[in-house]
mmCIF file as Biopython writes it, N, C-alpha, C and O atoms, coordinates in Angstrom:
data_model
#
loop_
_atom_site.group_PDB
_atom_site.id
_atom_site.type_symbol
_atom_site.label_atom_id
_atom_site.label_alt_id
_atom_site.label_comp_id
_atom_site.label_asym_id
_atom_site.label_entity_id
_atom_site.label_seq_id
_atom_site.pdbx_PDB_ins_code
_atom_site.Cartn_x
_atom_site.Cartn_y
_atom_site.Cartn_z
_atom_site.occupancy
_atom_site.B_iso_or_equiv
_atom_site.auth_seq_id
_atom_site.auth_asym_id
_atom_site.pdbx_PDB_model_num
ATOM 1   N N  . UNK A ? 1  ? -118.388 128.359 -2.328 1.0 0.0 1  A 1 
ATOM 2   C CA . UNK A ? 1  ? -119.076 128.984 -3.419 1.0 0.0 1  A 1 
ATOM 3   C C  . UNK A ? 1  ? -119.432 130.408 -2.999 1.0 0.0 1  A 1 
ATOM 4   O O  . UNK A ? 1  ? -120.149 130.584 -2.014 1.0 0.0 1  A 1 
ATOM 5   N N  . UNK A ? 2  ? -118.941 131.463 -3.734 1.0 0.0 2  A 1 
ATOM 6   C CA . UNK A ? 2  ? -119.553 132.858 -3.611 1.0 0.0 2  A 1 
ATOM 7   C C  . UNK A ? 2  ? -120.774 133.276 -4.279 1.0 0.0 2  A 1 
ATOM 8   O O  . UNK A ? 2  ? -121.228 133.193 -5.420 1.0 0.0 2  A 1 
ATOM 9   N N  . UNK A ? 3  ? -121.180 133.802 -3.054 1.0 0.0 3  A 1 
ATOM 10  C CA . UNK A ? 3  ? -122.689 133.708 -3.440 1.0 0.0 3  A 1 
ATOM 11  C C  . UNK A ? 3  ? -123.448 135.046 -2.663 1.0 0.0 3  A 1 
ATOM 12  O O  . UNK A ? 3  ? -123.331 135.166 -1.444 1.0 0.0 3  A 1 
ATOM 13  N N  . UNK A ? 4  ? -124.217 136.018 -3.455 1.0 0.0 4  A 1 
ATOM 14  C CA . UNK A ? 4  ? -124.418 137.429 -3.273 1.0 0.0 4  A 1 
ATOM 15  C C  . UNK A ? 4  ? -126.050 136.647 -1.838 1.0 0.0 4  A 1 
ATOM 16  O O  . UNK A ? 4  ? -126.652 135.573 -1.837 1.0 0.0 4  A 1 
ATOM 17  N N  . UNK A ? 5  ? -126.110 137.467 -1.214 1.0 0.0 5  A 1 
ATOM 18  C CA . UNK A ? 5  ? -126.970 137.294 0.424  1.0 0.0 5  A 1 
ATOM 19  C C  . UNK A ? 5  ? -128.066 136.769 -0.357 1.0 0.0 5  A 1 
ATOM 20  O O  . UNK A ? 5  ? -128.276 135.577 -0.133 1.0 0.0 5  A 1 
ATOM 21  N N  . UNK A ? 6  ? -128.757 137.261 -1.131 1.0 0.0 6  A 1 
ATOM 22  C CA . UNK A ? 6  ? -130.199 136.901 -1.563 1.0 0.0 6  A 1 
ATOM 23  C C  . UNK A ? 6  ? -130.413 135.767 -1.726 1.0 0.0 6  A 1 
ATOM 24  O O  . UNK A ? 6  ? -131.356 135.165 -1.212 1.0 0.0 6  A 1 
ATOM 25  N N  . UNK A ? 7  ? -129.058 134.987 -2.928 1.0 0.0 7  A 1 
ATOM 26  C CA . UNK A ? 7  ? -128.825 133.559 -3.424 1.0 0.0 7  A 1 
ATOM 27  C C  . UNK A ? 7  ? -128.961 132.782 -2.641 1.0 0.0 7  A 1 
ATOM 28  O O  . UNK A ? 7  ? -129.798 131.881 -2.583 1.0 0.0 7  A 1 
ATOM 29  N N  . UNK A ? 8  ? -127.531 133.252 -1.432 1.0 0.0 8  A 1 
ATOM 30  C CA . UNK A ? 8  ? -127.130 132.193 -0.422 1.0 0.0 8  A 1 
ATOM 31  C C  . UNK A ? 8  ? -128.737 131.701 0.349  1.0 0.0 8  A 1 
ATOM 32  O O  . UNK A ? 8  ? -129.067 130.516 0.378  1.0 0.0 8  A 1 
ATOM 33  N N  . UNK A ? 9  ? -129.496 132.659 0.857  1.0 0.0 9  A 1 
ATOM 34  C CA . UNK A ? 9  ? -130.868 132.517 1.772  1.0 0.0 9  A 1 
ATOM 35  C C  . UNK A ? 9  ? -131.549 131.226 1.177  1.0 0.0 9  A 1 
ATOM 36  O O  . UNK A ? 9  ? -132.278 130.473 1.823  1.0 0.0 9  A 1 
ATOM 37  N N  . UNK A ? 10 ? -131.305 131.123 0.235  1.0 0.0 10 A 1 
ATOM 38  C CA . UNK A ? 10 ? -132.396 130.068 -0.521 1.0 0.0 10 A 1 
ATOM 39  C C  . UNK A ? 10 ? -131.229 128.940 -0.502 1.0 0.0 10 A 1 
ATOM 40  O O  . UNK A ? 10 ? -130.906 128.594 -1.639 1.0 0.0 10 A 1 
ATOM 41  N N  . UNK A ? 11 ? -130.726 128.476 0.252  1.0 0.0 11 A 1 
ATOM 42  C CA . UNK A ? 11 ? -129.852 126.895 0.413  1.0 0.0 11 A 1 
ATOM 43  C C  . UNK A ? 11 ? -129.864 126.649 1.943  1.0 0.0 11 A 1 
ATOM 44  O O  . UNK A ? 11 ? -129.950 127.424 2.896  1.0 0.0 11 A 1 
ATOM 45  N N  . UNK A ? 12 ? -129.743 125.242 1.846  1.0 0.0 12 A 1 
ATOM 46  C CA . UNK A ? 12 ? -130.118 124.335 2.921  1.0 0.0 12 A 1 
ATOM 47  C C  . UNK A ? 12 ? -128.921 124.861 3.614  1.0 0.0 12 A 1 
ATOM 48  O O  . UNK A ? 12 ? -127.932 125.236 2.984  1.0 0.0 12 A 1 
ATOM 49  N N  . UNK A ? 13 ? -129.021 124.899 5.217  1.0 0.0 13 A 1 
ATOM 50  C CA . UNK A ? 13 ? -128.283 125.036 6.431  1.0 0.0 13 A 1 
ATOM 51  C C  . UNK A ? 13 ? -128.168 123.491 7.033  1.0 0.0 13 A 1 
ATOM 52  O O  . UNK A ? 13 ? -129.039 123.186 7.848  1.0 0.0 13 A 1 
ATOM 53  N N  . UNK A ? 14 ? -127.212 122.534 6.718  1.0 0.0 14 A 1 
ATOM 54  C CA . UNK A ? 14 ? -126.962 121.178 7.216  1.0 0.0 14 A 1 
ATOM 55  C C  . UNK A ? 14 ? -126.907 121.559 9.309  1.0 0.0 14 A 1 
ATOM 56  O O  . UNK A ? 14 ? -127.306 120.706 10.102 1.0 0.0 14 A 1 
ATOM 57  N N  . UNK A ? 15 ? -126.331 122.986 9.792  1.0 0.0 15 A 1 
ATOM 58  C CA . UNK A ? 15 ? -126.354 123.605 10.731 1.0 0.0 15 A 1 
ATOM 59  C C  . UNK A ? 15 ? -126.857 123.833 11.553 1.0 0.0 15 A 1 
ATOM 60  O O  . UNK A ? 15 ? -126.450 123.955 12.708 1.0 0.0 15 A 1 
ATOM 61  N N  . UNK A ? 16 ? -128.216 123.979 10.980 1.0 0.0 16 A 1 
ATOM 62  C CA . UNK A ? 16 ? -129.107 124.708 11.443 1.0 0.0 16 A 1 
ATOM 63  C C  . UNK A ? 16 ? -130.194 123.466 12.113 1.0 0.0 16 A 1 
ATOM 64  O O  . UNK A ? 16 ? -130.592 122.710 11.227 1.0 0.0 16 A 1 
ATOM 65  N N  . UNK A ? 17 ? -130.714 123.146 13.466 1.0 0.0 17 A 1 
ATOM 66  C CA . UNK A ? 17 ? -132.140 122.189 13.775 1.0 0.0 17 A 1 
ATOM 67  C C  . UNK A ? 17 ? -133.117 122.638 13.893 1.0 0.0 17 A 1 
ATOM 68  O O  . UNK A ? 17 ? -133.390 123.682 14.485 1.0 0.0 17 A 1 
ATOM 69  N N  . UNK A ? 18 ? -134.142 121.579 13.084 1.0 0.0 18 A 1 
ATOM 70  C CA . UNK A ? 18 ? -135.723 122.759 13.480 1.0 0.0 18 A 1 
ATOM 71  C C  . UNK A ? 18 ? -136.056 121.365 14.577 1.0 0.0 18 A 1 
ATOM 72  O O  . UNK A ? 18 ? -135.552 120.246 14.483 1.0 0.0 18 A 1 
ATOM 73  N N  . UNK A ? 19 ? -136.785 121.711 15.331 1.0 0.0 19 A 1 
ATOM 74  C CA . UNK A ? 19 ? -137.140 120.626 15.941 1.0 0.0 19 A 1 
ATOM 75  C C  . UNK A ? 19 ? -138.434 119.892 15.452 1.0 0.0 19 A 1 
ATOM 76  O O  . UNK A ? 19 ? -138.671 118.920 16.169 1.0 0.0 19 A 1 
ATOM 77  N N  . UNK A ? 20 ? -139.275 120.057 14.517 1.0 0.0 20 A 1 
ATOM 78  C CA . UNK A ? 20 ? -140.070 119.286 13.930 1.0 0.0 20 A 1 
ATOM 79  C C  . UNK A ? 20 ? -139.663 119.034 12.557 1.0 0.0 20 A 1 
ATOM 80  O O  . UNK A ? 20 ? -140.514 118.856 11.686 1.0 0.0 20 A 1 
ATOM 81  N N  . UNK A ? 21 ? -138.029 118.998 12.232 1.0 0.0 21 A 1 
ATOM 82  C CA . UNK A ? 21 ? -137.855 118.247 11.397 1.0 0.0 21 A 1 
ATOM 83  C C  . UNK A ? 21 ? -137.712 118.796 9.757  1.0 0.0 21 A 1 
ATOM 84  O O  . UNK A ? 21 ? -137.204 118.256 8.775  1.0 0.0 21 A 1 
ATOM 85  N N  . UNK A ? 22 ? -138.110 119.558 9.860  1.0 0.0 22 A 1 
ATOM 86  C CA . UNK A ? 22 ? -138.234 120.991 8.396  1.0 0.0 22 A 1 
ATOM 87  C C  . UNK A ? 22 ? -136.854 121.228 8.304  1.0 0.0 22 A 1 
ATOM 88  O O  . UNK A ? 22 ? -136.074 121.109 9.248  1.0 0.0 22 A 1 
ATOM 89  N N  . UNK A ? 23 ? -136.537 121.586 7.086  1.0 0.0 23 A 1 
ATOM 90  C CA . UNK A ? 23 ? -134.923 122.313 6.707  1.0 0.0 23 A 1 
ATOM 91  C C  . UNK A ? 23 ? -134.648 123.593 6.827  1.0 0.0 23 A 1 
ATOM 92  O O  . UNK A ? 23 ? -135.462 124.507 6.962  1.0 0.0 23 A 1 
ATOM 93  N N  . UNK A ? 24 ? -133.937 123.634 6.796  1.0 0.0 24 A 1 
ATOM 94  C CA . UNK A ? 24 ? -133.510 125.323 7.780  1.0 0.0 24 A 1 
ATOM 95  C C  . UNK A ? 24 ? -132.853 125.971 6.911  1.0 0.0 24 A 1 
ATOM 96  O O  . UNK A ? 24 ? -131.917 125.245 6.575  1.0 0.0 24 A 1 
ATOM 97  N N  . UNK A ? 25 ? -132.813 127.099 6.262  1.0 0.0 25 A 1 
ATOM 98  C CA . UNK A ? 25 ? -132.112 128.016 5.174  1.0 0.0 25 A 1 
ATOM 99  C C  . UNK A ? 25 ? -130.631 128.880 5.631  1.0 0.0 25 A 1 
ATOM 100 O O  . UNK A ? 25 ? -130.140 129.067 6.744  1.0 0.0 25 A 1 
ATOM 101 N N  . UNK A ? 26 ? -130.369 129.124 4.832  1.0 0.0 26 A 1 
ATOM 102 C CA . UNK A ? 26 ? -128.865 129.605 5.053  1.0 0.0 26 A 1 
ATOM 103 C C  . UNK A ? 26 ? -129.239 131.322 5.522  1.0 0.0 26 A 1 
ATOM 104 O O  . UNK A ? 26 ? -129.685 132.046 4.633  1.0 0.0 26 A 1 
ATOM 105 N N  . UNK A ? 27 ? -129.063 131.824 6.736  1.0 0.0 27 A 1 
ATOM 106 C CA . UNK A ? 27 ? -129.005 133.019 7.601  1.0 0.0 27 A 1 
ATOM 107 C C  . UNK A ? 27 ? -128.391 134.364 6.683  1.0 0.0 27 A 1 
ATOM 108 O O  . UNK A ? 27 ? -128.752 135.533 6.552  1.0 0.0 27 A 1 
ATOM 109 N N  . UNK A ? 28 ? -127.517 133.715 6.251  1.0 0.0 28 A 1 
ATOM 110 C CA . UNK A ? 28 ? -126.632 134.958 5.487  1.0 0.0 28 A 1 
ATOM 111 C C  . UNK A ? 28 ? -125.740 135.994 6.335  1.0 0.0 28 A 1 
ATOM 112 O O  . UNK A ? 28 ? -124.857 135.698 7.141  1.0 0.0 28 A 1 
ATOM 113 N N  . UNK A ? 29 ? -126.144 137.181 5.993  1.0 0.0 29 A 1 
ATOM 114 C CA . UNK A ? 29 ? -125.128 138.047 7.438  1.0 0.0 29 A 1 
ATOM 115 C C  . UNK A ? 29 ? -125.443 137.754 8.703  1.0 0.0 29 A 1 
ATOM 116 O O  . UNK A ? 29 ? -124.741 138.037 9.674  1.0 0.0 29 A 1 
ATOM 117 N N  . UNK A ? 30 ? -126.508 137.177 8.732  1.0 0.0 30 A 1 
ATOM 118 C CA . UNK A ? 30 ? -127.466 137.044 10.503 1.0 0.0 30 A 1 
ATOM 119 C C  . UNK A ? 30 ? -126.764 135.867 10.773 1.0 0.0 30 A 1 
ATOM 120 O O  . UNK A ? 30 ? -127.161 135.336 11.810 1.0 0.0 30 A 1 
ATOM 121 N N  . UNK A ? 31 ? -125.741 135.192 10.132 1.0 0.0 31 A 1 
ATOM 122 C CA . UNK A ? 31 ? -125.153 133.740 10.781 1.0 0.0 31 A 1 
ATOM 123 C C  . UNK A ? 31 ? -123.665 134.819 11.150 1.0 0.0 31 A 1 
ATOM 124 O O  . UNK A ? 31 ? -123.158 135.759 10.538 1.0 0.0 31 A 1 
ATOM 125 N N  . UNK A ? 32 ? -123.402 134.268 12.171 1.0 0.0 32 A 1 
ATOM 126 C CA . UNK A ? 32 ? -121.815 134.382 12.620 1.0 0.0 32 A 1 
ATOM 127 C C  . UNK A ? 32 ? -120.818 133.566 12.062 1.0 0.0 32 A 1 
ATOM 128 O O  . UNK A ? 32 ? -119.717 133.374 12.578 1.0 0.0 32 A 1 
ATOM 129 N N  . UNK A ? 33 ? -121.217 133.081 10.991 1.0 0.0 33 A 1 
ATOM 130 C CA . UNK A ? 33 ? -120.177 132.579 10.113 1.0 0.0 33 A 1 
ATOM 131 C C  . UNK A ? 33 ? -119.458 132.531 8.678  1.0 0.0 33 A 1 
ATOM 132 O O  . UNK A ? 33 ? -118.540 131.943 8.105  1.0 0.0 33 A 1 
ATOM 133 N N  . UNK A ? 34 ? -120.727 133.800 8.382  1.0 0.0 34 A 1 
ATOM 134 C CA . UNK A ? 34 ? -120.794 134.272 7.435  1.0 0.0 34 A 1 
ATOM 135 C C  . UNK A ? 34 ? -119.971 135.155 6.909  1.0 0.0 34 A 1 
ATOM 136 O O  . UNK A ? 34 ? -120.161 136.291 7.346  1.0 0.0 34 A 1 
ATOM 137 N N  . UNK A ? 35 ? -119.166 135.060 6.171  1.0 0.0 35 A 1 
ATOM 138 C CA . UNK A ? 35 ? -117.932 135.959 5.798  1.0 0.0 35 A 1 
ATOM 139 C C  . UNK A ? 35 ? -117.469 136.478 4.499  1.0 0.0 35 A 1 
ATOM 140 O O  . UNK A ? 35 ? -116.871 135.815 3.652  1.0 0.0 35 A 1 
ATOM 141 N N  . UNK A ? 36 ? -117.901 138.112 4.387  1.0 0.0 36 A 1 
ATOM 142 C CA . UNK A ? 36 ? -118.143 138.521 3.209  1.0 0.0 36 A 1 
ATOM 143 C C  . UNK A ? 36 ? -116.480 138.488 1.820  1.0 0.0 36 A 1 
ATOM 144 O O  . UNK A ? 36 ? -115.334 138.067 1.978  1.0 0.0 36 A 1 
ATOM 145 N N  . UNK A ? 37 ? -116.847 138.839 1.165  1.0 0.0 37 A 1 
ATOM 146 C CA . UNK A ? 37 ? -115.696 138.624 0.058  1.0 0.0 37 A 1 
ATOM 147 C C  . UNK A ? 37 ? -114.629 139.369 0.292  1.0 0.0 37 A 1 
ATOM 148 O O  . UNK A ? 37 ? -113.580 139.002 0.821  1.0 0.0 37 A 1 
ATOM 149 N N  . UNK A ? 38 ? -114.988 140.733 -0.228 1.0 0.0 38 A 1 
ATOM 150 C CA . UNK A ? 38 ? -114.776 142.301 -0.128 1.0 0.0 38 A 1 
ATOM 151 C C  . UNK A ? 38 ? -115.903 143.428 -0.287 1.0 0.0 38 A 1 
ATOM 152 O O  . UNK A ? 38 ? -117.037 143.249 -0.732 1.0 0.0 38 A 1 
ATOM 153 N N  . UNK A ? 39 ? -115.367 144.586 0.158  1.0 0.0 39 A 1 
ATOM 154 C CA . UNK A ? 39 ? -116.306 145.583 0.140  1.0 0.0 39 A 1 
ATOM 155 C C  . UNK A ? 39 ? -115.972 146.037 -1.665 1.0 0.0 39 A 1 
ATOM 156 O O  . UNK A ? 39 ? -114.937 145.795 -2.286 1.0 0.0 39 A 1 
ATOM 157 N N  . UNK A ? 40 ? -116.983 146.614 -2.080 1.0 0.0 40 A 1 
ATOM 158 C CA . UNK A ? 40 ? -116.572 147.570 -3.557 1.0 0.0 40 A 1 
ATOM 159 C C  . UNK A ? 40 ? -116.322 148.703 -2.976 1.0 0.0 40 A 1 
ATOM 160 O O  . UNK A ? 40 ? -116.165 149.029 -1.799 1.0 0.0 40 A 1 
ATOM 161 N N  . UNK A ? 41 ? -116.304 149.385 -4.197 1.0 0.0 41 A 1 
ATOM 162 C CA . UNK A ? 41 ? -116.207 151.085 -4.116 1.0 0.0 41 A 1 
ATOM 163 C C  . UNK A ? 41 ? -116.865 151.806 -3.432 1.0 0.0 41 A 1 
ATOM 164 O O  . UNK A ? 41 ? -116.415 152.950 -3.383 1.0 0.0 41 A 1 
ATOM 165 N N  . UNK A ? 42 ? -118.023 151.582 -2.699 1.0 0.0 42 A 1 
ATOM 166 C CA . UNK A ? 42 ? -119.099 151.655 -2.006 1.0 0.0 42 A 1 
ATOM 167 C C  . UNK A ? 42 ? -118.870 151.793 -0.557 1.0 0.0 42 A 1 
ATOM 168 O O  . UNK A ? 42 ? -119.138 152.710 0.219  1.0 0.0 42 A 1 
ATOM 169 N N  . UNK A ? 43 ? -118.321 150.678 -0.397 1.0 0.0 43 A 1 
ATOM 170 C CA . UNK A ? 43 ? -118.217 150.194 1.418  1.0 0.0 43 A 1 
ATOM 171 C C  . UNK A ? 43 ? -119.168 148.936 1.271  1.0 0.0 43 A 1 
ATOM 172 O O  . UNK A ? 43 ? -119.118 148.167 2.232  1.0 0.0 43 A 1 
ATOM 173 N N  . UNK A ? 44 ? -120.160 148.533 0.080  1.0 0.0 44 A 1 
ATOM 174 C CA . UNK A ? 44 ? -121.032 147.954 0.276  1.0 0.0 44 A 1 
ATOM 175 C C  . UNK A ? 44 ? -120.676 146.631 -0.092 1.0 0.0 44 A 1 
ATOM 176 O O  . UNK A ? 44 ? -119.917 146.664 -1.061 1.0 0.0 44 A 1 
ATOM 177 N N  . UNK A ? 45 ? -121.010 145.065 0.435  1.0 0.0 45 A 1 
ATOM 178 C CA . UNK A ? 45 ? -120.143 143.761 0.478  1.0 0.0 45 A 1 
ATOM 179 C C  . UNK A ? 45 ? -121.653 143.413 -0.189 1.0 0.0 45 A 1 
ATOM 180 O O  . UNK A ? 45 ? -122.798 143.725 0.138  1.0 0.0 45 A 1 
ATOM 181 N N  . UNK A ? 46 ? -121.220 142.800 -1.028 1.0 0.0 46 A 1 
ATOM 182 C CA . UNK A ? 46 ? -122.436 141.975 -1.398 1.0 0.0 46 A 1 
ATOM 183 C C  . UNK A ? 46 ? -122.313 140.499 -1.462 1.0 0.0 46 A 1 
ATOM 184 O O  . UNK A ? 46 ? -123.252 139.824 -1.038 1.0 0.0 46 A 1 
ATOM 185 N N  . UNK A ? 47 ? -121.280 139.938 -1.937 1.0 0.0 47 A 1 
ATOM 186 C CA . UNK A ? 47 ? -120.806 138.688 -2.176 1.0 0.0 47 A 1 
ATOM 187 C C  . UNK A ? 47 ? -119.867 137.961 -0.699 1.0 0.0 47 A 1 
ATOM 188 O O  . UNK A ? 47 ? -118.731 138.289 -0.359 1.0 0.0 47 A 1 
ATOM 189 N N  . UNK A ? 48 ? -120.574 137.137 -0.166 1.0 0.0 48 A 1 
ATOM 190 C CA . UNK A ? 48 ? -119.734 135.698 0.432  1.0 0.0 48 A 1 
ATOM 191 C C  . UNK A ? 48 ? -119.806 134.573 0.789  1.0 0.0 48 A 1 
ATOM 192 O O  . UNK A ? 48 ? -120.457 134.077 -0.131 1.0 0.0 48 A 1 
ATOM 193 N N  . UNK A ? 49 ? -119.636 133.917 1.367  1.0 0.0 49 A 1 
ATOM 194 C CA . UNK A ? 49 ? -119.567 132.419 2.062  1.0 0.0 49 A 1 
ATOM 195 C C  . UNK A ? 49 ? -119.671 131.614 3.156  1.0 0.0 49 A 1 
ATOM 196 O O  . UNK A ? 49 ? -119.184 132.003 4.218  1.0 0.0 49 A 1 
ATOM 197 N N  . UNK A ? 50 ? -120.090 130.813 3.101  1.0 0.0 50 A 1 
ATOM 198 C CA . UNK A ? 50 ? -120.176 130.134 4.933  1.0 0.0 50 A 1 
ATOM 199 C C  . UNK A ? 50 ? -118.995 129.566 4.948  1.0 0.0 50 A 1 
ATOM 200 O O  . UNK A ? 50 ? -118.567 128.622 4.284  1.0 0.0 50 A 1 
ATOM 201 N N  . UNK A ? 51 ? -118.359 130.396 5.986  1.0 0.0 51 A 1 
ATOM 202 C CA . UNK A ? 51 ? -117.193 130.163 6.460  1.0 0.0 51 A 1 
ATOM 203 C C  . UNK A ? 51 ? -117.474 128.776 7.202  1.0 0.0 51 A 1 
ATOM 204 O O  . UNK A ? 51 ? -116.894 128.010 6.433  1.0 0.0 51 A 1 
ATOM 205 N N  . UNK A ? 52 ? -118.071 127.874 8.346  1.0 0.0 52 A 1 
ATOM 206 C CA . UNK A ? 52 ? -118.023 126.445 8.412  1.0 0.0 52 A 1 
ATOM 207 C C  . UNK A ? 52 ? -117.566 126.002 6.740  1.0 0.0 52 A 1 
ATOM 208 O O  . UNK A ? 52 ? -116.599 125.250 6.867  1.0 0.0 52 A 1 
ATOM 209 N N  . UNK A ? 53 ? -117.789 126.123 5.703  1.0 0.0 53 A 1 
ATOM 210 C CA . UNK A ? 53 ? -117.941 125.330 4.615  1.0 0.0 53 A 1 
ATOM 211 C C  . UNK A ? 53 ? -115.947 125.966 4.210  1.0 0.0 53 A 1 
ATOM 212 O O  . UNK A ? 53 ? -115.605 126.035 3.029  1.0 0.0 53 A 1 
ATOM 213 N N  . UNK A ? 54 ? -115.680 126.063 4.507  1.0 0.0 54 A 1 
ATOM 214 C CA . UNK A ? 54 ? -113.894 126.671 4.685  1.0 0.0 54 A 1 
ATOM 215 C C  . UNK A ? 54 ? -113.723 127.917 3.317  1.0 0.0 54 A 1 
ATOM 216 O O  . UNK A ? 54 ? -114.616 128.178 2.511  1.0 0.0 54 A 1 
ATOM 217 N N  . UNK A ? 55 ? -112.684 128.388 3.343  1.0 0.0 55 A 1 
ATOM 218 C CA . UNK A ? 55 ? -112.906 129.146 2.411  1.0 0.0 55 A 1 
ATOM 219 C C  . UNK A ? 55 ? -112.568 129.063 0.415  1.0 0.0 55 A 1 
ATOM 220 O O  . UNK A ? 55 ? -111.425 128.709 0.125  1.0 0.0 55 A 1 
ATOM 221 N N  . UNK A ? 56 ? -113.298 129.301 -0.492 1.0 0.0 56 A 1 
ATOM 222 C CA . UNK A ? 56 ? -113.532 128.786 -1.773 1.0 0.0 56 A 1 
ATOM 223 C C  . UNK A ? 56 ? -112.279 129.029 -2.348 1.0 0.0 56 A 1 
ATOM 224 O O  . UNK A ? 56 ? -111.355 129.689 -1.873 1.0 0.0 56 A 1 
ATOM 225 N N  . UNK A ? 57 ? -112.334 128.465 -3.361 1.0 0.0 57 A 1 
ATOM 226 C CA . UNK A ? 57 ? -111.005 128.436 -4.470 1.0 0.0 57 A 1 
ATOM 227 C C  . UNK A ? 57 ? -111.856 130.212 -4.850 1.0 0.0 57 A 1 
ATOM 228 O O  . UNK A ? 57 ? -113.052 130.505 -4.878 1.0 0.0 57 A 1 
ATOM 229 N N  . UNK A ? 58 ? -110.753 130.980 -5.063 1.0 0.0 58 A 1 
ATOM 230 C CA . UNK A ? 58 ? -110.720 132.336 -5.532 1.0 0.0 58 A 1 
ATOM 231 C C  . UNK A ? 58 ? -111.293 133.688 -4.725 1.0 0.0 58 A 1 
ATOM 232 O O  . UNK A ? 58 ? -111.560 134.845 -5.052 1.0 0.0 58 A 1 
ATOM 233 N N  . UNK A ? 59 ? -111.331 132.962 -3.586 1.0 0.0 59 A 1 
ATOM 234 C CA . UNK A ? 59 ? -111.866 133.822 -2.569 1.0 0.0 59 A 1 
ATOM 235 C C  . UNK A ? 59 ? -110.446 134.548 -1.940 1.0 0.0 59 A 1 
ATOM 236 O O  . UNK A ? 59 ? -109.615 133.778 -1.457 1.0 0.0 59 A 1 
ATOM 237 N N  . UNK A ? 60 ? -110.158 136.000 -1.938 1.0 0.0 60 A 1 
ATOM 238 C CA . UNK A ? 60 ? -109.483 136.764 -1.446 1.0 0.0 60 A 1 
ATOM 239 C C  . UNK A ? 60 ? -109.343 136.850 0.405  1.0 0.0 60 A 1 
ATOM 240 O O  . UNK A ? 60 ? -108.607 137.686 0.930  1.0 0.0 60 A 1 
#
């Protein structure tokens, strides 16, 4: 699922352990697995995916 950084932050990280047991949120660029769409006209990437989760139907 493509999903702009802000979105993605607010979903569960199955990945991620807290050690008292709490759910852990999705990192976004701060994960090393995180792999943006494309850049726009900009240089600026706003949209991508957790690459563990493989890559989406329509993703370039």
């Amino acid at each position: 699922m493509m999903l702009p950084q802000d979105e993605a932050r607010t979903k569960y990280c199955p990945h991620l352990k807290a050690e008292d047991g709490k759910i852990r949120l999705c990192q976004g660029v701060q994960c090393m697995m995180w792999r943006f769409r494309y850049a726009d006209k900009n240089g600026d990437h706003d949209e991508g995916y957790c690459g563990l989760a493989g890559k989406p139907a329509g993703a370039r």
